[in-house]
OpenMM code with the backbone's topology and positions (N, CA, C; nanometers):
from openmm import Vec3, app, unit

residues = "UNK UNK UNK UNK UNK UNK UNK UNK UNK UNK UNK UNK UNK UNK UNK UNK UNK UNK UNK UNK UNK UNK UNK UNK UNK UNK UNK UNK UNK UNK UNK UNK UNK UNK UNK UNK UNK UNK UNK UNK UNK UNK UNK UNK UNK UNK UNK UNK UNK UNK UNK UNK UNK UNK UNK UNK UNK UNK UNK UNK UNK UNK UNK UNK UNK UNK UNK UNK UNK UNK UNK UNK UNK UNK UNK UNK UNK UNK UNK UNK UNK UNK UNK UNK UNK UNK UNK UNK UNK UNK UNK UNK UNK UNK UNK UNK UNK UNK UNK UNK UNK UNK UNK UNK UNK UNK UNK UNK UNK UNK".split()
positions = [
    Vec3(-3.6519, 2.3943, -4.6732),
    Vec3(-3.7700, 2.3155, -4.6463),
    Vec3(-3.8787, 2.3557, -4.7451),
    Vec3(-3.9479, 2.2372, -4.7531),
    Vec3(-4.0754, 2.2625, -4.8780),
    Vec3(-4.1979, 2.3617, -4.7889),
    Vec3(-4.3096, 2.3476, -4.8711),
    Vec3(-4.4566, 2.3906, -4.7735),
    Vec3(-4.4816, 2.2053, -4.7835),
    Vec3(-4.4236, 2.1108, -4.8476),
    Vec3(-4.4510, 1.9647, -4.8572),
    Vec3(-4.4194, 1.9524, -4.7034),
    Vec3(-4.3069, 1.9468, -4.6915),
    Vec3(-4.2091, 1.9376, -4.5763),
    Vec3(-4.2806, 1.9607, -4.4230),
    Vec3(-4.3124, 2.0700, -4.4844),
    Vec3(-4.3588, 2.1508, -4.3469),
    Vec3(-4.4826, 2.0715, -4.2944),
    Vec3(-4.6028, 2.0687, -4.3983),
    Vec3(-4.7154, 2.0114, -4.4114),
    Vec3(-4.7284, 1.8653, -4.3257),
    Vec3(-4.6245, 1.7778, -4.3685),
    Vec3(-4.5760, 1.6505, -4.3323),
    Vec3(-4.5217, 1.6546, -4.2144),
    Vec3(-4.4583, 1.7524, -4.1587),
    Vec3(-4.4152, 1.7714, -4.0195),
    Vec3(-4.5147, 1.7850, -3.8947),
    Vec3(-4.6149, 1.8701, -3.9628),
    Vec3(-4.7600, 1.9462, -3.8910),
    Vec3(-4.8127, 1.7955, -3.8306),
    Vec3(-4.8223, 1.7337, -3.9385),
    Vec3(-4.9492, 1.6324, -3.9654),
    Vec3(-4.8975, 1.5095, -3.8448),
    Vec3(-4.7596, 1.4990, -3.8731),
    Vec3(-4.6823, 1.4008, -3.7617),
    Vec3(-4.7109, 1.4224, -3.5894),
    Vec3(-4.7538, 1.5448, -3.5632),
    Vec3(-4.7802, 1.5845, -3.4319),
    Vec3(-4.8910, 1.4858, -3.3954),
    Vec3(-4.9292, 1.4652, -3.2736),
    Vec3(-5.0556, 1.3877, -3.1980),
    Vec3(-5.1801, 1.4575, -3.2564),
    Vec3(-5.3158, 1.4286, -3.2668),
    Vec3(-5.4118, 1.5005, -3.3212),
    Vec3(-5.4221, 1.5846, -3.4325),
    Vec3(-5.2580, 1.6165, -3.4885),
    Vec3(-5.3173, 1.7420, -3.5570),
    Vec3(-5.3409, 1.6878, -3.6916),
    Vec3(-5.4526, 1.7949, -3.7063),
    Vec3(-5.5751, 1.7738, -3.8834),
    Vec3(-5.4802, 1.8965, -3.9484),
    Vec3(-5.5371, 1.9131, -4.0958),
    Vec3(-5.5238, 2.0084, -4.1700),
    Vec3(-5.6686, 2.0161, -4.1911),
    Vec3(-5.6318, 2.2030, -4.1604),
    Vec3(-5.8101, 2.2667, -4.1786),
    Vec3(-5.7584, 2.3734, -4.2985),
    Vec3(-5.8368, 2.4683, -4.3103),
    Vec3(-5.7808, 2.6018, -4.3923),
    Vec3(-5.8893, 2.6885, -4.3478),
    Vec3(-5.7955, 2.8538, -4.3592),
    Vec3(-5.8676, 2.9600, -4.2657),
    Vec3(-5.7877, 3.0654, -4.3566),
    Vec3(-5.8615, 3.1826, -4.3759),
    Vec3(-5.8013, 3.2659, -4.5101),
    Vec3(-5.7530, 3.2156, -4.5974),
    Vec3(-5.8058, 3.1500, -4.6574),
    Vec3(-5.7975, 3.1328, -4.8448),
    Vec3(-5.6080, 3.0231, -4.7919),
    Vec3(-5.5567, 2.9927, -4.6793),
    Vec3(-5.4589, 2.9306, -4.6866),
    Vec3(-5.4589, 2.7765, -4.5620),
    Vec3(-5.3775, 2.6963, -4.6122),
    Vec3(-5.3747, 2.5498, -4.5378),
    Vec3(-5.3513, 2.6514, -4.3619),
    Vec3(-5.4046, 2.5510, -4.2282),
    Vec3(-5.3851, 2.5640, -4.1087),
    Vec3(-5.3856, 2.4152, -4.0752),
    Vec3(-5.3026, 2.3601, -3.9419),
    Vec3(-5.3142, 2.2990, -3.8940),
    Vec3(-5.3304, 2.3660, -3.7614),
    Vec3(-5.4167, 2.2011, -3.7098),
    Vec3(-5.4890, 2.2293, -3.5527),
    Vec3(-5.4668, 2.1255, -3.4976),
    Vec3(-5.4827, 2.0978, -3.3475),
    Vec3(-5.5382, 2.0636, -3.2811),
    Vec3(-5.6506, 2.0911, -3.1824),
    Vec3(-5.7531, 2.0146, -3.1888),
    Vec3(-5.8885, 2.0353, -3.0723),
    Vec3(-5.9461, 2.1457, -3.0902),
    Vec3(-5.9489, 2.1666, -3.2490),
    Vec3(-5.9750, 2.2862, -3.3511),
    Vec3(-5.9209, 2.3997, -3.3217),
    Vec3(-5.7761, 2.4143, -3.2589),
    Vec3(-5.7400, 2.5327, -3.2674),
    Vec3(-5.5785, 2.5517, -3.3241),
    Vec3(-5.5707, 2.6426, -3.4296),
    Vec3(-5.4631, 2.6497, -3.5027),
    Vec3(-5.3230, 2.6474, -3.3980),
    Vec3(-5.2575, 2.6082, -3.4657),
    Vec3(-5.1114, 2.5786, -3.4089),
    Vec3(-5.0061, 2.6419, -3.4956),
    Vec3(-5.0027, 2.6251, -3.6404),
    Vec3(-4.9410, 2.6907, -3.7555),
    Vec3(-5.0213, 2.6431, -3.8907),
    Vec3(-4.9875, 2.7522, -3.9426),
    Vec3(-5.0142, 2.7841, -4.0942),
    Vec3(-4.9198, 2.7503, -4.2423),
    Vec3(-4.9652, 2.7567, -4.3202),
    Vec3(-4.8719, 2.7803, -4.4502),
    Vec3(-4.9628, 2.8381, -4.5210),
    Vec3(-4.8509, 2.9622, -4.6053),
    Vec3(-4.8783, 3.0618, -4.6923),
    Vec3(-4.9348, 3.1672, -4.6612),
    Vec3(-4.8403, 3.1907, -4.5504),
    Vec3(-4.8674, 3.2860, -4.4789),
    Vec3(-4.7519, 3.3943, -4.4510),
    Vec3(-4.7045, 3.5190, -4.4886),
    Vec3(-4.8022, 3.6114, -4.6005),
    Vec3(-4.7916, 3.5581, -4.7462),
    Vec3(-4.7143, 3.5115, -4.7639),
    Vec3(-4.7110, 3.4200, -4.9594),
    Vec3(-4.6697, 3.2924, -4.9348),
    Vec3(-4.6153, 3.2317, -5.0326),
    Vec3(-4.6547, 3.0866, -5.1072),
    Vec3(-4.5185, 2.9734, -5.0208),
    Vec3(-4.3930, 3.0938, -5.0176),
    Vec3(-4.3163, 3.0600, -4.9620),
    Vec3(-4.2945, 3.0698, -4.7773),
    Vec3(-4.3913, 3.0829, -4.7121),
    Vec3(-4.4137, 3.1060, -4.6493),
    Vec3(-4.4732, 3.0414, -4.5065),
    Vec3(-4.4608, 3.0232, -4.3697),
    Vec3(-4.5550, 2.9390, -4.2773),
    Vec3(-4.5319, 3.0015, -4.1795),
    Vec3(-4.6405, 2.9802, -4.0862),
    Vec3(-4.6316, 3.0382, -3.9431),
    Vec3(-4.6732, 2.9425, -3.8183),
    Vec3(-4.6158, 2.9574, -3.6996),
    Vec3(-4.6272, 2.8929, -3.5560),
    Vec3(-4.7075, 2.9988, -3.5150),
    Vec3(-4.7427, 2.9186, -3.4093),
    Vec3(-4.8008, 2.9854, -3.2768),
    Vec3(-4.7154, 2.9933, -3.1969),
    Vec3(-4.6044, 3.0260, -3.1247),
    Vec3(-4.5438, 3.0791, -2.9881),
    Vec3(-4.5447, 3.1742, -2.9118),
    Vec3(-4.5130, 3.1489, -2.8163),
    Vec3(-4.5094, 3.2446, -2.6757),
    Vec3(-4.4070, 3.3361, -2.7362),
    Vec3(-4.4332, 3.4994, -2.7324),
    Vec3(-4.3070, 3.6091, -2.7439),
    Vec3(-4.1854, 3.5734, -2.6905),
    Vec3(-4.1371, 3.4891, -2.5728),
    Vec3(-4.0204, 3.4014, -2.5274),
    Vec3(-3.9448, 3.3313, -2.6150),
    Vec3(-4.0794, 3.2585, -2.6500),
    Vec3(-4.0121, 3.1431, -2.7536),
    Vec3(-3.9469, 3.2131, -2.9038),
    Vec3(-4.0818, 3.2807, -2.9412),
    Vec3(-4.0362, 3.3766, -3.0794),
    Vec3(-3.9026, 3.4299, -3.0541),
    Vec3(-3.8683, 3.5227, -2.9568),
    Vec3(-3.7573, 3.5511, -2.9324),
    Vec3(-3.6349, 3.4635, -2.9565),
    Vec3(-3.6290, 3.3606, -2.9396),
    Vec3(-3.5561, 3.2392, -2.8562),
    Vec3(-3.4998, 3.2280, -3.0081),
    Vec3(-3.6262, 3.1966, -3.1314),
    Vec3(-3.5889, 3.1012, -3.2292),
    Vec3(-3.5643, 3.2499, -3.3752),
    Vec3(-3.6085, 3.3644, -3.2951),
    Vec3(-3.5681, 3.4405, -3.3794),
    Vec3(-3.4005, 3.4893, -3.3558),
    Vec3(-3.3508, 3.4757, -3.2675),
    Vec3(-3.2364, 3.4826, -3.2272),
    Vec3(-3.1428, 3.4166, -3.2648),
    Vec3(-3.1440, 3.2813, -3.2671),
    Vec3(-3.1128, 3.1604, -3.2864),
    Vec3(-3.1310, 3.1685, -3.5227),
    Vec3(-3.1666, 3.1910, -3.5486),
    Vec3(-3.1757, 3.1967, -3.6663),
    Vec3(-3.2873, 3.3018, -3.7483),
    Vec3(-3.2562, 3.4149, -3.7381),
    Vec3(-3.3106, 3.5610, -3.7732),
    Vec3(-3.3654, 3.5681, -3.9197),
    Vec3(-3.2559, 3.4834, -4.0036),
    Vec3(-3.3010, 3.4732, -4.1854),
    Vec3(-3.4049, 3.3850, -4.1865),
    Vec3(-3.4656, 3.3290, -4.0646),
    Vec3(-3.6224, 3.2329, -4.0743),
    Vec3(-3.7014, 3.2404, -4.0019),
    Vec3(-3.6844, 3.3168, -3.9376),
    Vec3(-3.8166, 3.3479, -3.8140),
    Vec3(-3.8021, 3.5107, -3.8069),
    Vec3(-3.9181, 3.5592, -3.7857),
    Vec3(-3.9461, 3.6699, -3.7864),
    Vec3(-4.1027, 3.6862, -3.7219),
    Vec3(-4.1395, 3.8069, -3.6599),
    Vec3(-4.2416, 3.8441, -3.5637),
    Vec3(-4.3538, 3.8403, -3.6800),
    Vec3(-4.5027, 3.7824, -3.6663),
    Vec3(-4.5525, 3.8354, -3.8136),
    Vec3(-4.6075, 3.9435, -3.7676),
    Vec3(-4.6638, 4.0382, -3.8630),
    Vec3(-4.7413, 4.1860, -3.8486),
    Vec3(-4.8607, 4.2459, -3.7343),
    Vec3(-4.8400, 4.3205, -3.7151),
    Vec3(-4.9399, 4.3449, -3.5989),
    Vec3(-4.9449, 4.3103, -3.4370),
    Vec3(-5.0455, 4.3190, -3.3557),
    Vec3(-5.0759, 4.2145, -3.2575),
    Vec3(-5.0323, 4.0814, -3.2623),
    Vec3(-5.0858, 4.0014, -3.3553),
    Vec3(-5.0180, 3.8595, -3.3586),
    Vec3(-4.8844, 3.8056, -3.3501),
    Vec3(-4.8111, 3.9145, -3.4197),
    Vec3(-4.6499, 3.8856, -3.4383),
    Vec3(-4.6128, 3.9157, -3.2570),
    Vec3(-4.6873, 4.0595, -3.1523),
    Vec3(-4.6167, 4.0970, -3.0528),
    Vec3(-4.6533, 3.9860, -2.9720),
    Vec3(-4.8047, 3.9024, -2.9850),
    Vec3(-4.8266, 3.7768, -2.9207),
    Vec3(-4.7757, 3.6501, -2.9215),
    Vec3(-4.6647, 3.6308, -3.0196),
    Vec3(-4.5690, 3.4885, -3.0762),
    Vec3(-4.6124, 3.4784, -3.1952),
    Vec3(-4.7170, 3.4967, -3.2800),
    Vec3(-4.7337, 3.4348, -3.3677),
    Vec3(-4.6119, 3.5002, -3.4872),
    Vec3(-4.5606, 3.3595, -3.5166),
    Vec3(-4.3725, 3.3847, -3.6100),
    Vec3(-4.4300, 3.3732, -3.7088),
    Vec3(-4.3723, 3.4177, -3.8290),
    Vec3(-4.3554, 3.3686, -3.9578),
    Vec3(-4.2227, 3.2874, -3.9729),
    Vec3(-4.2117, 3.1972, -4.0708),
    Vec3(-4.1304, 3.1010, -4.0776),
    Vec3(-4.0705, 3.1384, -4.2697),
    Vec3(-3.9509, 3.1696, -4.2738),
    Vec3(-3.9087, 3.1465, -4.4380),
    Vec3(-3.9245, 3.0332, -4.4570),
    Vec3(-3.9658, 2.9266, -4.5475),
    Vec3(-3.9283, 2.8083, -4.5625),
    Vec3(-3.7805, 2.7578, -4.6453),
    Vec3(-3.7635, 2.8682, -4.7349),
    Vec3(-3.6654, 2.7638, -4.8230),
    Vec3(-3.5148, 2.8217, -4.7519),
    Vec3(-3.5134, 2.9147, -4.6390),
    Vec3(-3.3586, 2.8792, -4.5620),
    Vec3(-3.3724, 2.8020, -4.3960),
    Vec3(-3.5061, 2.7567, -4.3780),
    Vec3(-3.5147, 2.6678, -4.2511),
    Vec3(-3.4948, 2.5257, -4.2743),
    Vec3(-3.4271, 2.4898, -4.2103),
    Vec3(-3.3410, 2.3502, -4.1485),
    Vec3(-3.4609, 2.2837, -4.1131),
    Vec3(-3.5114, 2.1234, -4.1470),
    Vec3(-3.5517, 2.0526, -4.1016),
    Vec3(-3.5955, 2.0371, -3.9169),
    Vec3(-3.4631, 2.0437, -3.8477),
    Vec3(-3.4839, 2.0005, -3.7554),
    Vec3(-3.5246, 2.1368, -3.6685),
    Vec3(-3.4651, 2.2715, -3.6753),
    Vec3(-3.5812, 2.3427, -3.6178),
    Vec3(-3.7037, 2.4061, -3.6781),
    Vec3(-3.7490, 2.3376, -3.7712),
    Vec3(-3.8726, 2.3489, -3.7975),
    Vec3(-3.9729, 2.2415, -3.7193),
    Vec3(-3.9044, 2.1180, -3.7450),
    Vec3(-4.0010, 2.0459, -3.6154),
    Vec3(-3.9877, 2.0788, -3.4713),
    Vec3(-3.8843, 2.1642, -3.4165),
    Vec3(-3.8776, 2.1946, -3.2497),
    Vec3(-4.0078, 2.3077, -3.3011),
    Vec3(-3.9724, 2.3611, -3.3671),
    Vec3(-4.1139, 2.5309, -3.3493),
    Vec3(-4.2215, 2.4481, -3.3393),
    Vec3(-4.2243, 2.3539, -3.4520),
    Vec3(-4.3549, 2.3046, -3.4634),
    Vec3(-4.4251, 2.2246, -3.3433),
    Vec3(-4.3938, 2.1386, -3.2952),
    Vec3(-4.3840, 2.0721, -3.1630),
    Vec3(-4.3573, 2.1844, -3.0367),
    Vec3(-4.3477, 2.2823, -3.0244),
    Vec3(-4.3482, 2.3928, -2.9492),
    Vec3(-4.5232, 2.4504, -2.9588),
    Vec3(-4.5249, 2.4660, -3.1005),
    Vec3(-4.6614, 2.5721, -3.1009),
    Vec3(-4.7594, 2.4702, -3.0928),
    Vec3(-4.7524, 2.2956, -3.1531),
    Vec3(-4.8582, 2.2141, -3.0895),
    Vec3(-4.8668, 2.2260, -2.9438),
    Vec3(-4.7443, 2.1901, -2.8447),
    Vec3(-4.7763, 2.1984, -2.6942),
    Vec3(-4.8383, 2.3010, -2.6396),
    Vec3(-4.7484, 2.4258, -2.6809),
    Vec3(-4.8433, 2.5625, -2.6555),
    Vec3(-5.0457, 2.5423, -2.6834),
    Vec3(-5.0697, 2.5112, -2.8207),
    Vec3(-5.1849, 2.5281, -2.7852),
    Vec3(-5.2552, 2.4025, -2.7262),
    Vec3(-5.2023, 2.2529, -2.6967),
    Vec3(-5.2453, 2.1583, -2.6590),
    Vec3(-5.2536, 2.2296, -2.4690),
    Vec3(-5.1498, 2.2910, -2.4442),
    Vec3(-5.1543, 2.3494, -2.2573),
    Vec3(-5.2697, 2.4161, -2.2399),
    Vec3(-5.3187, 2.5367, -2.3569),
    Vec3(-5.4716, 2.5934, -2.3561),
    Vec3(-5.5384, 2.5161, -2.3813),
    Vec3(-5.5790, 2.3818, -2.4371),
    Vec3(-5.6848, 2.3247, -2.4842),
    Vec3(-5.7106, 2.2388, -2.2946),
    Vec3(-5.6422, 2.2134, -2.2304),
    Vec3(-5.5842, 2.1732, -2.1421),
    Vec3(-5.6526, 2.2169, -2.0109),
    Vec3(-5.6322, 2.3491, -2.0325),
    Vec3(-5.6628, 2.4737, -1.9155),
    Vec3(-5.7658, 2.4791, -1.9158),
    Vec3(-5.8590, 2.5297, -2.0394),
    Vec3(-5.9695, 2.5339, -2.0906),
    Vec3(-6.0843, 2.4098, -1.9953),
    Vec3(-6.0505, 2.2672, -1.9980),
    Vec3(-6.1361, 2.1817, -1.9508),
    Vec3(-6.1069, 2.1630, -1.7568),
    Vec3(-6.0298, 2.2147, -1.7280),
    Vec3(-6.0239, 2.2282, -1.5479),
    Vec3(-6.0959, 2.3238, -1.5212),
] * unit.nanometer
topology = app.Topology()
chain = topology.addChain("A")
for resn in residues:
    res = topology.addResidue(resn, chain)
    for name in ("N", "CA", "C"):
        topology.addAtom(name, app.Element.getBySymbol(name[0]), res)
């Protein structure tokens, strides 16, 4: 998969914009990030998921998902390889980490 690819996948979700946050592209919804690209380098993107889910899709394919560094990685947030991820679970993550943060944007207004 490209960062084209990916980009074009993001953008296909309901609401979501492209913003940028550290010097790299983010997509959001209801201004809150969902995933990234170029993140830690060029070849590079990240979701937002639940540690469940991370688990789930790091399991499921280990050479493309990985925990990212720190706190964030033990909270879901994945890094994504791009050039050995498959099309089609790149749009399940992606459509995962939109719902994830569309359920907080959600919670937030009750």
């Amino acid at each position: 998969m490209t960062s084209d690819q990916f980009r074009n996948s993001a953008l296909a979700l309901p609401g979501a914009v492209e913003s940028q946050h550290m010097n790299h592209p983010d997509f959001r919804i209801g201004g809150k990030i969902f995933a990234s690209l170029g993140y830690p380098d060029e070849i590079s993107a990240m979701v937002k998921l639940t540690p469940e889910q991370q688990l789930e899709f790091i399991t499921k394919s280990p050479e493309v998902f990985n925990p990212c560094a720190g706190a964030w990685g033990l909270r879901g947030a994945t890094n994504v390889h791009l050039p050995l991820a498959k099309t089609s679970e790149i749009r399940s993550a992606l459509k995962i980490a939109h719902e994830n943060v569309q359920q907080k944007l959600k919670k937030k207004k009750v």
